[in-house]
C-alpha positions as CSV (number, residue, x, y, z in Angstrom):
1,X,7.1,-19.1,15.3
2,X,6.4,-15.2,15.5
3,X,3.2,-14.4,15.9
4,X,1.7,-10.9,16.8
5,X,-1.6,-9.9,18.3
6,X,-3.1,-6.4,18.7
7,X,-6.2,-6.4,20.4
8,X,-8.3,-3.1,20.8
9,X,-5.0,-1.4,21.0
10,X,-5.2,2.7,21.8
11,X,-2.7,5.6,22.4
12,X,-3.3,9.1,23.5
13,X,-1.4,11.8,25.0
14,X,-3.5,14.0,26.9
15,X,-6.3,14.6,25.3
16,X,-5.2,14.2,21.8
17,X,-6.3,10.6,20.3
18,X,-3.6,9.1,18.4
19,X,-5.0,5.5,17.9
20,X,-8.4,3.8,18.8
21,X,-9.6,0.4,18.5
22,X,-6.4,-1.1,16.4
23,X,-7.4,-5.4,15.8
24,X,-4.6,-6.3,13.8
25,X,-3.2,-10.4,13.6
26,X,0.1,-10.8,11.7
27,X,1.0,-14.4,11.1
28,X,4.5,-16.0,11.4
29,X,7.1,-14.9,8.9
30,X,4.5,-12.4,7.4
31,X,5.3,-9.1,5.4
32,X,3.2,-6.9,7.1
33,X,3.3,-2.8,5.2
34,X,1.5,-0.1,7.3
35,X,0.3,2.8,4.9
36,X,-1.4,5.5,5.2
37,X,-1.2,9.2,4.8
38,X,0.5,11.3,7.8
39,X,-0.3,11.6,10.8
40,X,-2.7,8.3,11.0
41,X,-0.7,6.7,13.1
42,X,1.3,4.2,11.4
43,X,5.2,4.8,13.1
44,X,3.3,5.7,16.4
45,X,1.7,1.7,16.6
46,X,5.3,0.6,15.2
47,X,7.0,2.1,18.0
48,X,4.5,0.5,20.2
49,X,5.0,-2.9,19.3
50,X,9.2,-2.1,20.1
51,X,8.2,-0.4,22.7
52,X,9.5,3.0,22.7
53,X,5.7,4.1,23.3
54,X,3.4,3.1,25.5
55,X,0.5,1.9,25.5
56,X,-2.7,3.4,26.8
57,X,-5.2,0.7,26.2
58,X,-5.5,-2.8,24.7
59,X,-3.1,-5.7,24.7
60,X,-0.2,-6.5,22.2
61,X,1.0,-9.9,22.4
62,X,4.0,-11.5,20.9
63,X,3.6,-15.5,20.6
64,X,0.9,-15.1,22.8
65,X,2.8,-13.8,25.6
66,X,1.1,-10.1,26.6
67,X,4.4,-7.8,26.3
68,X,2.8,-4.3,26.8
69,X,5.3,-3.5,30.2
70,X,8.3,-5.6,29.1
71,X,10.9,-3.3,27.9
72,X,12.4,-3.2,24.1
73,X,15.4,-5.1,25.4
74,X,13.5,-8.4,26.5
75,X,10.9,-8.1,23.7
76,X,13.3,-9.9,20.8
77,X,12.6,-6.8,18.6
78,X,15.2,-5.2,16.0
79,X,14.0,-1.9,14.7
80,X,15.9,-0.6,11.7
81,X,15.4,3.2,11.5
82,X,14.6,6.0,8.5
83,X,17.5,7.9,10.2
84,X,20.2,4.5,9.6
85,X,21.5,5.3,13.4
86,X,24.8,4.4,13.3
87,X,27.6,4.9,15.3
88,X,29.9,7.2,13.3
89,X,33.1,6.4,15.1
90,X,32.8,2.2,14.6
91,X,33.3,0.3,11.6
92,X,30.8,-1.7,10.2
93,X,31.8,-4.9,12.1
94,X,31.7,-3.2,15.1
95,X,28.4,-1.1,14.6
96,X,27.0,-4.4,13.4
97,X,28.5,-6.1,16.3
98,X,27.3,-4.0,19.0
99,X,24.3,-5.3,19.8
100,X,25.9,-8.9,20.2
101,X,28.5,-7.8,22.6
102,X,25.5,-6.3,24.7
103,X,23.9,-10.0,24.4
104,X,27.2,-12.2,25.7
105,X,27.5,-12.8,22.1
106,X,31.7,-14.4,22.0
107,X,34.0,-12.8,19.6
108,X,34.0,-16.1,17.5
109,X,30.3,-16.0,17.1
110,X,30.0,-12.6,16.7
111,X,32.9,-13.2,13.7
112,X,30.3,-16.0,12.0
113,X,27.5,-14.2,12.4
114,X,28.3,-11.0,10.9
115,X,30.4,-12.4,8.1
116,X,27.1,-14.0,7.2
117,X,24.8,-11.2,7.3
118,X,27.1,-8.9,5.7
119,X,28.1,-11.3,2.4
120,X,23.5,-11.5,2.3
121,X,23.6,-7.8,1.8
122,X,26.8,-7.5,-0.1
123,X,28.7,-5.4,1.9
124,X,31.0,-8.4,2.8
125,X,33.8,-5.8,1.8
126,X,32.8,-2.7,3.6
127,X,33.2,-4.2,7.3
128,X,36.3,-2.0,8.3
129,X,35.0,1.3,6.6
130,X,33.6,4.1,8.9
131,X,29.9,4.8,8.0
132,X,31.3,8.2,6.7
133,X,32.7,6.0,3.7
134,X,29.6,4.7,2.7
135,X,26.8,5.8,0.3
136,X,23.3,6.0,1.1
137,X,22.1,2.5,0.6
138,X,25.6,1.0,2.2
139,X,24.4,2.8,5.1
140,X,21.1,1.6,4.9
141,X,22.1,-2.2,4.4
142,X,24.6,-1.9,7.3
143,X,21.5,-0.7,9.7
144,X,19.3,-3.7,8.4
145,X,22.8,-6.2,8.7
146,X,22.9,-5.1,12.6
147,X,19.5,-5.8,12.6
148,X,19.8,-9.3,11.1
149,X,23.0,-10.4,13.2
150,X,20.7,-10.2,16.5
151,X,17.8,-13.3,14.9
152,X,15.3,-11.1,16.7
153,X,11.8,-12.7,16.4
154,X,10.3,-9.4,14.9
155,X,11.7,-7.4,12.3
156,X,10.2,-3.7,12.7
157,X,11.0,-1.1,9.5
158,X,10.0,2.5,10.1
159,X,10.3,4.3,6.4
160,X,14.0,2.6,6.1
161,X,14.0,3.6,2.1
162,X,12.9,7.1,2.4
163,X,16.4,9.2,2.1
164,X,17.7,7.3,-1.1
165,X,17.2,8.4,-4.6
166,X,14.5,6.4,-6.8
167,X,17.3,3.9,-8.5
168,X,18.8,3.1,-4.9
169,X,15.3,2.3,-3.6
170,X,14.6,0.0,-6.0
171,X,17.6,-2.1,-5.5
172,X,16.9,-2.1,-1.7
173,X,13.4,-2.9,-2.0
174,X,14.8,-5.9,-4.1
175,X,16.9,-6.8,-1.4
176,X,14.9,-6.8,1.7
177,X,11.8,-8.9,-0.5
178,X,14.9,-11.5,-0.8
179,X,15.8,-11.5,2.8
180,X,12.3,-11.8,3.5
181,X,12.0,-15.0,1.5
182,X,15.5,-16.3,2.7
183,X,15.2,-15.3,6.6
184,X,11.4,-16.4,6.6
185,X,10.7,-13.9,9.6
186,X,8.2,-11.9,10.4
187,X,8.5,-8.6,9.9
188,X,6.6,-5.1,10.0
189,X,7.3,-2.4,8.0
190,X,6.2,1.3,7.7
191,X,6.1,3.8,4.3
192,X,4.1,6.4,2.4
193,X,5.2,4.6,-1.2
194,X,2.4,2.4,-2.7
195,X,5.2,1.1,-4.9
196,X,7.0,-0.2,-1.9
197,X,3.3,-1.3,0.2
198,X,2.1,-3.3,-3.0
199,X,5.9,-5.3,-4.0
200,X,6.9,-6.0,-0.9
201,X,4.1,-6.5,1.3
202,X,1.9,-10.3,2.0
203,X,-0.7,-8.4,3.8
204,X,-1.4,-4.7,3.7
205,X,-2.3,-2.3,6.4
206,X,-3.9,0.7,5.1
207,X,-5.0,3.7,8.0
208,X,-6.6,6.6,8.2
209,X,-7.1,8.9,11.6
210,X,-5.9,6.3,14.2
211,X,-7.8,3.4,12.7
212,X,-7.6,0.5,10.4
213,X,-9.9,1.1,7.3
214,X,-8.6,-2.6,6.1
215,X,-6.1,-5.0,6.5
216,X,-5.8,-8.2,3.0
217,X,-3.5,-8.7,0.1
218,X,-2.0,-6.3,-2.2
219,X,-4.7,-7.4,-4.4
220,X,-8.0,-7.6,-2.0
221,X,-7.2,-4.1,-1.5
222,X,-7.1,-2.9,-5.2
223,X,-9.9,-4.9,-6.6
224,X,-11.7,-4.7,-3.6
225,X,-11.7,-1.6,-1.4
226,X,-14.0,-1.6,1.8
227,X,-14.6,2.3,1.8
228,X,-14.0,5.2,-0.8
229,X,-10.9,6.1,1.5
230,X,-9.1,2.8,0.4
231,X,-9.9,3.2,-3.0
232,X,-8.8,6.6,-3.4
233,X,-5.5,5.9,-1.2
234,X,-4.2,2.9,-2.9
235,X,-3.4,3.4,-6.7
236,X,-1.4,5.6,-8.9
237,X,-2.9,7.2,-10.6
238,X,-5.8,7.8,-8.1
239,X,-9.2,6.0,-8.8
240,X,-11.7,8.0,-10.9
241,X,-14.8,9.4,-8.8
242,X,-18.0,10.7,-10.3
243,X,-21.6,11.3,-8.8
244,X,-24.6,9.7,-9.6
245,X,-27.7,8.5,-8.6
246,X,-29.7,5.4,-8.0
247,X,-32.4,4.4,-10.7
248,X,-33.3,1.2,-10.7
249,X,-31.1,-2.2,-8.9
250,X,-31.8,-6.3,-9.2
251,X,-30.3,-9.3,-9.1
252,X,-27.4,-7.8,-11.5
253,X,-26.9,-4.9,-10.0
254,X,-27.4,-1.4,-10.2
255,X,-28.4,1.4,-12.9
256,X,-27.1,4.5,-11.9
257,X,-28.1,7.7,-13.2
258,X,-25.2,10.2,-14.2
259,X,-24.9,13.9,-15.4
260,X,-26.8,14.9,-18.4
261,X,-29.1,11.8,-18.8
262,X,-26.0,9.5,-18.9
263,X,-26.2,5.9,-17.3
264,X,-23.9,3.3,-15.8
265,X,-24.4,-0.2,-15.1
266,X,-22.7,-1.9,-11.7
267,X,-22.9,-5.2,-11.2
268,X,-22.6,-5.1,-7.0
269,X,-24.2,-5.9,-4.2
270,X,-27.1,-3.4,-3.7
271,X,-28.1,-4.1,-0.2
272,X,-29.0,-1.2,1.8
273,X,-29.0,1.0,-1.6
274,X,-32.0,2.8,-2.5
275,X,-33.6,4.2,-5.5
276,X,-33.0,7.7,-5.3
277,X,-29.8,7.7,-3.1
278,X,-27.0,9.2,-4.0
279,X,-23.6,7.2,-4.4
280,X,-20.1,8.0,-6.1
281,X,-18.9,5.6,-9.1
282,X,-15.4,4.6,-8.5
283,X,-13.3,3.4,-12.1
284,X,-9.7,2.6,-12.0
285,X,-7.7,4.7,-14.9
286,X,-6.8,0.8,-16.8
287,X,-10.0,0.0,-16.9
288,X,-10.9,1.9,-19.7
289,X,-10.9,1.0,-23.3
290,X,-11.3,3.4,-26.3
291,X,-14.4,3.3,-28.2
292,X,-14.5,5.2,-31.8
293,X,-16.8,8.1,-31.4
294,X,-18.9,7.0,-34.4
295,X,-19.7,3.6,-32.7
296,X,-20.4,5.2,-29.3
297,X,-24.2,6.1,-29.6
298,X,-24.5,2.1,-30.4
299,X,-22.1,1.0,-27.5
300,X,-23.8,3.1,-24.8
301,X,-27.2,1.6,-26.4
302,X,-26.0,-2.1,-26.6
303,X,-23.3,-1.6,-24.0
304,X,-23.1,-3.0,-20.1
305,X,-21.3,-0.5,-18.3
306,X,-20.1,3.0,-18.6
307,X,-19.6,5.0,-21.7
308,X,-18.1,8.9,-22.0
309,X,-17.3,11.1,-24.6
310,X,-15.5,14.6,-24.9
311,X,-12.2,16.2,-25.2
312,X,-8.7,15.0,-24.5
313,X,-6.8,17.7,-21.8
314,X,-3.9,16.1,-21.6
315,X,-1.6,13.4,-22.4
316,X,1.5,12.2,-20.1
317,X,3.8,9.9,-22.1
318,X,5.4,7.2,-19.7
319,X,7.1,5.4,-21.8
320,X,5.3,1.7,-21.5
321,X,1.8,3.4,-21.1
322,X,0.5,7.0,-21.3
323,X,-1.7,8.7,-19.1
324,X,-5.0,10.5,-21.2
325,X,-7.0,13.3,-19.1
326,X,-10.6,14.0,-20.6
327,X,-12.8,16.0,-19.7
328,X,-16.3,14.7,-20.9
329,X,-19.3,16.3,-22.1
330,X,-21.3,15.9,-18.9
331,X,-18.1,18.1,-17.3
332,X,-16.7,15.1,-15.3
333,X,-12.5,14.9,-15.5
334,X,-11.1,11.9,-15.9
335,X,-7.9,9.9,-16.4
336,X,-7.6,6.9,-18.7
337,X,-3.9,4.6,-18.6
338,X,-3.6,3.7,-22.4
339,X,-1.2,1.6,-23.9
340,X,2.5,3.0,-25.6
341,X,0.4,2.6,-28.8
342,X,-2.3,5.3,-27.5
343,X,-2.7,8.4,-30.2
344,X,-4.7,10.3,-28.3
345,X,-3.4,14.0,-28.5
346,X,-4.8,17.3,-26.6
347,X,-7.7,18.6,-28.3
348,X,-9.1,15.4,-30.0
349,X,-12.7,14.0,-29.2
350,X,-12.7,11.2,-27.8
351,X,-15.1,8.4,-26.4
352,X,-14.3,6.0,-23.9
353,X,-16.0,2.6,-21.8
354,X,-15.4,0.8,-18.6
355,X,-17.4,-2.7,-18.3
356,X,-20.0,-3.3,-15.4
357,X,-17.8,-5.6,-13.7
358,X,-15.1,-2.7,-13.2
359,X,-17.3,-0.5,-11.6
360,X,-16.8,0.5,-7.9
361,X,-19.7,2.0,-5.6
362,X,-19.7,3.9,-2.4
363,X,-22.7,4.9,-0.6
364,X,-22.9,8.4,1.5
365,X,-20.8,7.1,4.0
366,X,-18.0,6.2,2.0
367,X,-19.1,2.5,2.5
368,X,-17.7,0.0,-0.8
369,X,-20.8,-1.9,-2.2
370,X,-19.2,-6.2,-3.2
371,X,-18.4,-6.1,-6.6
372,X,-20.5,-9.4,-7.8
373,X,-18.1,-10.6,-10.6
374,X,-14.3,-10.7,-10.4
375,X,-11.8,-8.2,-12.0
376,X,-10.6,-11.4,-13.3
377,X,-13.3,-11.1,-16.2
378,X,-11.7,-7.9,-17.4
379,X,-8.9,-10.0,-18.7
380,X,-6.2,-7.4,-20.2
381,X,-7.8,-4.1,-20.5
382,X,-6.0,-2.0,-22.2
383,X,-6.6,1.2,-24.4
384,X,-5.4,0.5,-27.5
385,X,-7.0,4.0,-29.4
C-alpha cells in the first residue's frame, strides 16, 4: 500500500512564491498526471515529494509516515528523468543494476530482477549495449527499467516522453499504461501533453500559478471544469468562449443574452447569478451540429440552446474529422469538430447549434456554474453537414 498525502504544502525561495496551499491525496497504485502550463509549479512539487527540494511549509506524507526531512535515499522513491540520466560508460545491465548494488542487492538477484524488468520493456536484448547504441525510446525504457528493478513504493515521472518524436511517444505511452496495470504501483507523473494527461492518467492534476485549480478524472475535468482556466486548458482544440449577459434564470436554467439580440439557453446551476451580470459561454468544438441555414430562423425559435450563423474561415482536414472555423454574424469566431463527411468549404454560409445541456458558464471570476444534466444526453454529437 502507497499512499501519499500533501497537506497545505508550500515552496518559496526568497521572496518568490513557487507553491501555496497544495491539498493533494493520491491513493494506492494510482496514476496521478500533473498538468499545467509552465512555470505553475508542477516538476517543482515532483521534486519535492523525491526530495531534491525542500519544503517550506506543509507536510507530505508517504503511508502516513511525515517524510519532509528524510532524504531521497530512505524515501522508497525512483524518479525517471526527461534527461534519461544514464551512465554512458555502463551497459544496460549495469546502469540498470546500479542502484541494486548500492542496496546490498546480490549478483544473483540483481541477475533475476533485471532479466525481468528488461523482457517487460522489451529490451531483453539490449542489456550489454552502451547507451550510445540505443535509440531514443531504448534509452528511455532503460531509465524507467532501472527504475522498476529497485520495487520503490512511488514511481515519480518528470516529462519522461518529451525528447521522442510523435510515433515513439505513442508506443511508450502504451507501454508505461501497461506497466501501470501490471506493476499496480503508484505512481506520479509530470507533462505539458493533454494527449498523454487524458490516456494515461486515473486522476488528473491540473495547475495554474502554484495552485491546484482541480484534481478528478480525465472525464470530471472535461465535462465538468471548476473554473474557465480548466476549461480552456484541457481540450484540443480549445473550448469556445463568447460573452453574454444574464436575462432571465429558473429552475432550468439560464437565458443568456448574446451579441446582436442572439440568445442561449444553459441548463446550470444559477446560484449567485444575477440578471444583468455578465458571464462568458463556454462550448466545446464537438458539440456542435449543423443546422441548414433555411431551417435556422425555426430552430433558434423552437430550439433549446444556442444557434449561429455566418461564414466558414477555414477548414483543417484531419483525416477522421475536420476542424470548421466561422466566424458568425454577431462577429464571434468559432471552431466546430465535424465529421470526415463535413463539406463545409471556406466561403460558404453556414449555420450551426449546440444543445442546452452542452453549454458551459463562468461568472466574472472565472467561477464554473454545475451543468444540471449530463453530457451523457448529448449522445454522439457529431456534425454531419
Amino acid at each position: 500500500m502507497t499512499q501519499v498525502t500533501l497537506t497545505n504544502v508550500s515552496k518559496s525561495y526568497g521572496d518568490t512564491v513557487v507553491l501555496q496551499g497544495v491539498d493533494l491525496q493520491i491513493a494506492d497504485g494510482e496514476f496521478v498526471v500533473l498538468v499545467g502550463p509552465s512555470g505553475c509549479g508542477k516538476t517543482t512539487l515532483l521534486r519535492m515529494m523525491c526530495g531534491l527540494e525542500e519544503i517550506t511549509g506543509g507536510t507530505l506524507a508517504i503511508d502516513g509516515q511525515v517524510v519532509n526531512h528524510l532524504p531521497p535515499a530512505r524515501r522508497g522513491i525512483a524518479m525517471v528523468f526527461q534527461s534519461y540520466a544514464l551512465y554512458p560508460h555502463m551497459s544496460v545491465f549495469d546502469n540498470m543494476a546500479f542502484g541494486l548494488k548500492l542496496h546490498g542487492a546480490d549478483r544473483a538477484e540483481r541477475k533475476r530482477r533485471i532479466e525481468a524488468s528488461a523482457k517487460a520493456l522489451h529490451i531483453d536484448h539490449l542489456l550489454q549495449r552502451l547507451p550510445r547504441e540505443l535509440s531514443g525510446g531504448q534509452r528511455q525504457r532503460v531509465a524507467i527499467g532501472r527504475a522498476i528493478v529497485r520495487d520503490p513504493k512511488l514511481f515519480l515521472f518528470d516529462e519522461p516522453l518529451s525528447n521522442l518524436d510523435a510515433s515513439l511517444r505513442v508506443k511508450t505511452r502504451v507501454e508505461l499504461a501497461r506497466l501501470h496495470r501490471e506493476l499496480k504501483a503508484t505512481m506520479v507523473y509530470v507533462t505539458h501533453d493533454q494527449v498523454e494527461a487524458m490516456t494515461l492518467g486515473d486522476k488528473i492534476v491540473v495547475m495554474h500559478e502554484g495552485r491546484v485549480q482541480q484534481a478528478g478524472t480525465p472525464v470530471e475535468l472535461y465535462e465538468q471544469p471548476a473554473n474557465r482556466f480548466v476549461a480552456t486548458f484541457i481540450g484540443s482544440p480549445s473550448i469556445n468562449l463568447l460573452p453574454a449577459t444574464v436575462s432571465a434564470s429558473g429552475n432550468g436554467g439560464l437565458v443568456l443574452a448574446l451579441a446582436r439580440g442572439a440568445q442561449a439557453k444553459a441548463r446550470v446551476d444559477a446560484q449567485g447569478l444575477r440578471i444583468g451580470q455578465a458571464v462568458e459561454i463556454g462550448i466545446r468544438p464537438e458539440h456542435f451540429t449543423a443546422v441548414a441555414p433555411n431551417a435556422m430562423a425555426s430552430a433558434a425559435r423552437h430550439g433549446d440552446g444556442v444557434f449561429f450563423e455566418g461564414d466558414v474561415v477555414l477548414v483543417e482536414q484531419l483525416g477522421e474529422s475536420h476542424l470548421v472555423y466561422m466566424r458568425t454574424d454577431g462577429g464571434e469566431e468559432l471552431v466546430m469538430r465535424g465529421s470526415a463527411l463535413t463539406r463545409a468549404r471556406p466561403g460558404d454560409r453556414a449555420a450551426w447549434c449546440a444543445p442546452a445541456q452542452a453549454l458551459h458558464v463562468f461568472d466574472a471570476d472565472g467561477r464554473a456554474h454545475r451543468r444540471l444534466q449530463s453530457l451523457e444526453s448529448l449522445g454522439e454529437t457529431r456534425t454531419n453537414a
